[in-house]
N, C-alpha and C positions, 0 to 999 in steps of 0.2 A: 435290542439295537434301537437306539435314539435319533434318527438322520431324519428329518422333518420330511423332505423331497420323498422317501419313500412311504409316505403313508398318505401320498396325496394321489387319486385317481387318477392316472395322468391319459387313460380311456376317455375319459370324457372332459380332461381340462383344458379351458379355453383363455386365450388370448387376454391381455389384462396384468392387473396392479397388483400383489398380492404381499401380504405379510408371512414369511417365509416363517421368521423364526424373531424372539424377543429375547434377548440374554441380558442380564445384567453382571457387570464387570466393574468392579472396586465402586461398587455402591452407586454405580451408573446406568444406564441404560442403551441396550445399542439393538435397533431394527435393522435387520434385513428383507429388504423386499427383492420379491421375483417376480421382473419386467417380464414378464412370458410373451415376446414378439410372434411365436407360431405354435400351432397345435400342435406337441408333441404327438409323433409317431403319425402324424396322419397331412403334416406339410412338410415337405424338404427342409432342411435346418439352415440355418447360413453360412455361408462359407467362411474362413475364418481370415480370408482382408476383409471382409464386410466387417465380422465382429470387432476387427481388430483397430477397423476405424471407428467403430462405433465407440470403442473403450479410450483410444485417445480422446476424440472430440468431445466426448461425455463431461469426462473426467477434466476436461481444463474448462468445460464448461462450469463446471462448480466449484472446480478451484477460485476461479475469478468469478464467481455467486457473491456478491457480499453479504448476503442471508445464507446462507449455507455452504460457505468453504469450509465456517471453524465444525460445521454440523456434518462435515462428508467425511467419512473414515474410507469407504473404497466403492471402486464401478468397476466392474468387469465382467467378462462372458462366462456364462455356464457353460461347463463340460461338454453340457450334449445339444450345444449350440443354438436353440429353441430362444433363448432372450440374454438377459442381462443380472446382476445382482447387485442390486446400488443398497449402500450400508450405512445408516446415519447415525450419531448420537442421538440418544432420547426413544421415549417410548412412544410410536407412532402409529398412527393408522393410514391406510392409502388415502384417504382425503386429506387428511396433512401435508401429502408429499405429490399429489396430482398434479397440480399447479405448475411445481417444477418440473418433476418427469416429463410434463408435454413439452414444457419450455424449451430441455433439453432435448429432446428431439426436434424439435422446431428450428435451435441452434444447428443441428448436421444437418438438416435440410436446408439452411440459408449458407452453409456454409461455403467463402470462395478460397481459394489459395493454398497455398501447401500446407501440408497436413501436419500439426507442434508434435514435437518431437520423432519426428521422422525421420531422422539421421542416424547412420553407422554408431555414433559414437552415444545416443539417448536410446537408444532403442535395442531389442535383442534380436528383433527380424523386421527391420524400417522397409524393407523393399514387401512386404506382403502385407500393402494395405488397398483398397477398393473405393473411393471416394462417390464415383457418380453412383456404384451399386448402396452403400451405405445408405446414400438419399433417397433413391428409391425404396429402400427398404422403410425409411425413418417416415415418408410419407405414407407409402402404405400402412403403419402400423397408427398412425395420427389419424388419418380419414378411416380406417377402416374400426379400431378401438380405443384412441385415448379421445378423440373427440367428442364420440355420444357412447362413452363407458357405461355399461348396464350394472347394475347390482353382481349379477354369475361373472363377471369379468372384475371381483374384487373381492372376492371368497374361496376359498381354496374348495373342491368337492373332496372329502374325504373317503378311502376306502372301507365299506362296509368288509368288516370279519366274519358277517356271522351268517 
């Protein structure tokens, strides 16, 4: 079984930038990084209007990036609600893409007014989203690890087998 997420310690993984997985696709290259917002299994995970605002704002955040719209294939939440999965073309490393990931968070935390694509007729559940919670989340995760990110906060710890 090849699923990257499971051979990563998730015992001892902490908060941080990480390079999930590197695929290449019709001679291309496509990163996915794992925004890991909370320590799995040892923080409460977020709720999913938090996430859900978190994946709107994200996402129109980079849409309208003119350095990285044509570079953003997709943002969205993990399964087990802990962070985020933003998916770029090209072969990257977390310092490639710091700069913006904080940006992006920095954008839902300045963010005012109603929330894009928040209507019945864009959205599949526009009433279950969380605005001021989103922000407090997005600050906490900037002052507490994208600001003074450590090296262990942009390397996956992997499970010893033996």
């Amino acid at each position: 079984m090849d699923v990257t997420s499971f051979g990563i310690d998730h015992d001892v993984l902490l908060r941080g930038v990480y390079v999930s997985r590197v695929d290449e696709v019709g001679g291309d290259f496509v990163t996915t990084f794992d925004v890991r917002m909370k320590e799995p299994n040892r923080e409460p995970v977020i709720d999913t209007a938090i996430m859900h605002t978190l994946e709107h704002l994200i996402a129109i955040y980079y849409r309208g990036n003119k350095e990285w719209a044509d570079k953003t294939i997709y943002v969205g939440p993990m399964g087990c609600r802990t962070g985020m999965y933003f998916v770029f073309k090209g072969k990257l490393t977390p310092s490639d893409v710091l700069s913006s990931i904080t940006s992006s968070y920095e954008y839902v935390l300045n963010f005012s007014g109603e929330i894009p694509a928040a209507k019945a007729n864009m959205c599949g559940n526009y009433l279950d989203h969380n605005l001021p919670m989103s922000q407090y989340e997005s600050k906490k995760f900037l002052n507490e690890v994208l600001y003074g990110i450590q090296p262990e906060n942009l390397e996956y710890p992997k499970i010893n087998y033996s």
